[in-house]
N, C-alpha and C positions, 0 to 999 in steps of 0.2 A: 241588535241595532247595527244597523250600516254608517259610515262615517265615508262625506265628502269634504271635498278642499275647494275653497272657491277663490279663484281669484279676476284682478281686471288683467287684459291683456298688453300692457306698458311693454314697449320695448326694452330691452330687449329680450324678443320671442324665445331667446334660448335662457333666458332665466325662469320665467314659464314654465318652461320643460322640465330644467331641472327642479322647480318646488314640487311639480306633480308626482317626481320620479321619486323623490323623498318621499312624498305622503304614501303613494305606494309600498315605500319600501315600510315605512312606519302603519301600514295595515291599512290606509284609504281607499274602500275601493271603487268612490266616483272622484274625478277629477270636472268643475264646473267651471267657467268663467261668464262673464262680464258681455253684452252680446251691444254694441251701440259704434259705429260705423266711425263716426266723427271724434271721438271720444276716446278709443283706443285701438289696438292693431284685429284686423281682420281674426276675430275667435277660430273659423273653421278650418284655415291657412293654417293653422298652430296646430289643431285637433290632431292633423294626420302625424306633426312631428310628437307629439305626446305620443299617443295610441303606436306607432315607432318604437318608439323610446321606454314603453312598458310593456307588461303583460295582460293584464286581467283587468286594467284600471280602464270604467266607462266613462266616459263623456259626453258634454251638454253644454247647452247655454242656460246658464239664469239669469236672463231668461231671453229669449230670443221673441220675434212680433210677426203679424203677419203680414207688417205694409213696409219694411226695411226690403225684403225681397219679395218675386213671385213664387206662389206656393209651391209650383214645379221645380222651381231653383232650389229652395229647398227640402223638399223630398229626394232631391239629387244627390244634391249634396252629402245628407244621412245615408243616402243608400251607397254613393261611390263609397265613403267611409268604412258602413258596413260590410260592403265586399273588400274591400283593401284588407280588414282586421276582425272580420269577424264579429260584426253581430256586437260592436261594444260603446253603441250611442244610446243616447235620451234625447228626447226632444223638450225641454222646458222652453214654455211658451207662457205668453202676456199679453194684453192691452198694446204694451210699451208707453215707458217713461223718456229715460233720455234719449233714448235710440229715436223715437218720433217728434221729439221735442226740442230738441238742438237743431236739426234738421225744418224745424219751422212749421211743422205738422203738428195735430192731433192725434192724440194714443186713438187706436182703433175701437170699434164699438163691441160691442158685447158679442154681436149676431155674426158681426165679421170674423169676430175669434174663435166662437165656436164651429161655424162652418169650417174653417182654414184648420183645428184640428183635426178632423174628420177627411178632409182629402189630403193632408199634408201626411196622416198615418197610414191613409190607403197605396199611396200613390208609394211611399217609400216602403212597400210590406207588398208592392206588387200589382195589387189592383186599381182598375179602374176609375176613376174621379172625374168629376164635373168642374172646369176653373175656367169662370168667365163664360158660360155657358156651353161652353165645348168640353164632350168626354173625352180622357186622355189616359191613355197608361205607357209606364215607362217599360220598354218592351225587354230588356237587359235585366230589371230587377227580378233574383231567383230568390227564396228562402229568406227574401230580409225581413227584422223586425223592428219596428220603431215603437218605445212606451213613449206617448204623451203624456206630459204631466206640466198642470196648468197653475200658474199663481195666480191670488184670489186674497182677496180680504174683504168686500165687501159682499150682502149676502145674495143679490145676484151674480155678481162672478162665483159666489163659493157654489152656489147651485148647477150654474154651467160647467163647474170641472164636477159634481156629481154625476151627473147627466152625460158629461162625453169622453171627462178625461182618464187614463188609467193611471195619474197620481197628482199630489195634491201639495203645489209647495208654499209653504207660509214661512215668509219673510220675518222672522221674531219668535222669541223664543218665552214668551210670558207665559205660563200655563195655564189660566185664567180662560186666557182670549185662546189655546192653542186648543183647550176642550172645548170650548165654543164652536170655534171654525171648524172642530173637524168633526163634529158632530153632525152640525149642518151641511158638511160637504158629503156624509154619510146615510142621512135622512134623503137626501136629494137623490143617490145613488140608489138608493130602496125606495124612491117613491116612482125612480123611471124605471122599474124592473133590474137594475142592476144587485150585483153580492158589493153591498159596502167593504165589506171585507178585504175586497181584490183589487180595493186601490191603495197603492202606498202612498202614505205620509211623508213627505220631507220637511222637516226644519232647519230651517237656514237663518243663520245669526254671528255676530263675529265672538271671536271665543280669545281671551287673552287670559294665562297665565301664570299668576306672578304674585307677588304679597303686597304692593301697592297700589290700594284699588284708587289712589285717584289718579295715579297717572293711567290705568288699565280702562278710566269711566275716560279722559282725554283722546286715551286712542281710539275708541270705539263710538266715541259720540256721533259720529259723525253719521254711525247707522239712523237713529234714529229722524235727522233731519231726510235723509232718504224714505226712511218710513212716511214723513210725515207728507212728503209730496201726494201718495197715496191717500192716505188719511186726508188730506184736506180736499181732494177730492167726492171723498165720501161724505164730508161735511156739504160741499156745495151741492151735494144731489141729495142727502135725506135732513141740511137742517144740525144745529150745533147738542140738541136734545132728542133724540132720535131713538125709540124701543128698536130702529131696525140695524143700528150699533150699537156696541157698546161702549160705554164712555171711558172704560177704561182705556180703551184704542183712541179715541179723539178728545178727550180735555187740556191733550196736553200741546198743543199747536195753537191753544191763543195767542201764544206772543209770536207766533212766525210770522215772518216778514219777508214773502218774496225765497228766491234758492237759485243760487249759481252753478249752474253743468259743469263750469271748469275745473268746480271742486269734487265732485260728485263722486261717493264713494271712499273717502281721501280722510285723513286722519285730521288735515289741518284746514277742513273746511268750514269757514269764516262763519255759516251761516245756519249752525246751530247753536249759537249759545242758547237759545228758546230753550234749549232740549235738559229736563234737570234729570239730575244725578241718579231720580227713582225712576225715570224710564230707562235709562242706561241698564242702571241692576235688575230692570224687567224685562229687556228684550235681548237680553246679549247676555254671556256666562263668562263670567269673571272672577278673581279669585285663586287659590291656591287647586291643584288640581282636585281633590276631596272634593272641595264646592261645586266642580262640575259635574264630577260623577254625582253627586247626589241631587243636582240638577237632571241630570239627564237622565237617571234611573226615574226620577219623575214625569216626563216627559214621554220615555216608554212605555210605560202604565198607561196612561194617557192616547198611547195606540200609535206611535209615532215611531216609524221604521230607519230613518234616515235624520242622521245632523249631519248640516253641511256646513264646514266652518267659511265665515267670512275672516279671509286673513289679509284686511289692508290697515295695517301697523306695524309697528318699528320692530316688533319680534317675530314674523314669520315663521324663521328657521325653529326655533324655540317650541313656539306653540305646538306644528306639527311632532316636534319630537316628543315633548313632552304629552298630547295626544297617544302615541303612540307609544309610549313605555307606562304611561298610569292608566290613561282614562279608557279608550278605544276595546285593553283587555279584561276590564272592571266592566264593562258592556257586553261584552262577547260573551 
């Protein structure tokens, strides 16, 4: 199993740097961030002093959209990186949440997402694409590679990254719903002729460390109010009783009320209390390090190639270390 570090991009950029450069040195070897324009500093601006500043550690957004820039901008983008360093980006891709939503937009459609992986991977891997009805290729790009890999929780999004994407990231870490989704994003992959096989798994969840689970269930709460913007989504399109989710994913957002961007991602955002205790201990790994690994050694079974940790709380430094002296070599 692969282990990522995920964080938002808060000034200052060189503290950024330095967590990635730890997580590296503590065995990570993707570095992700936080991808929303209004909300925190320029992710790709950063990318190049990371990928700088380490060796082998790839790079992405989690998740980046296709209506924050145009698609040639970013295929550019991954591709100048990729020729600067060699071939050590991801492209995680979305709908978008706050990155379209602060901005006073609507998250993108389904049809728009799926096309925009398909020429965002061409166009940064060299060939030819169709944007806006005109064919275009960037004439500079030699030898690049871009993997797309698309976040999903509902079951046509999880269809659409079977269908285009080469990997597949789920925001939470419950295993219930993780062999669910990735089931269906697997079936979808064998029903469009593709090797389910050949796409990777990412789980992405915040991971704190510690013998205090309530204050470990306080720093991390905050995930699930983020989850639940998603989820209430999925509620307004298939209905609060729904065979086409599952309720283990949406019962627990009846009491949400409304969500503020300013908090978004944030330890001390106001606007999950909604969120109880047993969704905490279901979507995020918490606990002494044992509990993780045997979380995660679950999760593997379960066909999941990548945990990416969300680290927005008070132990950062901590967590990666401790990742990387128990858990990360208990995985390898």
């Amino acid at each position: 199993m692969d282990f990522g570090l995920v964080l938002q991009t808060d000034p200052p950029a060189s503290q950024v740097v330095g967590l990635m450069r730890r997580a590296e040195r503590n065995g990570f070897r993707y570095g992700w961030t936080f991808d929303s324009a209004v909300l925190w500093q320029e992710p790709f601006v950063i990318y190049s002093q990371i990928l700088e500043h380490t060796t082998k550690l790839r790079v992405g957004p989690m998740v980046t959209n296709p209506g924050t820039r145009t698609w040639e901008v970013t295929a550019s983008i991954f591709a100048t990186l990729n020729d600067m360093f060699g071939n050590r980006t991801v492209c995680g891709i979305g709908r978008g949440d706050s990155a379209m939503r602060v901005a006073g937009r609507k998250p993108n459609t389904l049809a728009r997402l799926g096309e925009a992986i398909e020429v965002i991977r061409d166009l940064a891997e060299g060939r030819e694409a169709t944007v806006d009805g005109n064919p275009i290729r960037i004439p500079w790009v030699k030898n690049g590679r871009l993997p797309v890999w698309m976040a999903a929780y509902g079951p046509k999004a999880l269809a659409l990254a079977g269908q285009k994407a080469d990997g597949f990231i789920l925001q939470l870490a419950d295993p219930f719903l993780t062999e669910w989704m990735v089931k269906a994003v697997r079936k979808a992959a064998q029903d469009a002729g593709r090797d389910p096989d050949a796409l990777t798994i990412c789980v992405a969840a915040p991971a704190y460390v510690g013998d205090d689970p309530a204050h470990a269930r306080d720093q991390c709460r905050w995930f699930g109010g983020m989850v639940g913007n998603h989820v209430a989504d999925l509620v307004a399109r298939y209905g609060e009783h729904s065979d086409m989710v599952p309720e283990e994913l949406t019962a627990y957002i009846k009491d949400r009320h409304g969500y503020d961007y300013s908090h978004h991602g944030r330890a001390d955002n106001p606007d999950t209390a909604f969120v109880p205790d047993e969704i905490v201990d279901r979507f995020c790994l918490l606990g002494p390090a044992e509990a993780h690994i045997e979380k995660l050694r679950h999760l593997k079974d379960l066909g999941v190639d990548q945990f990416a940790v969300y680290a927005m709380h008070d132990d950062r430094e901590g967590t990666i270390d401790a990742y990387g002296s128990e858990v990360i070599p208990a995985l390898r």
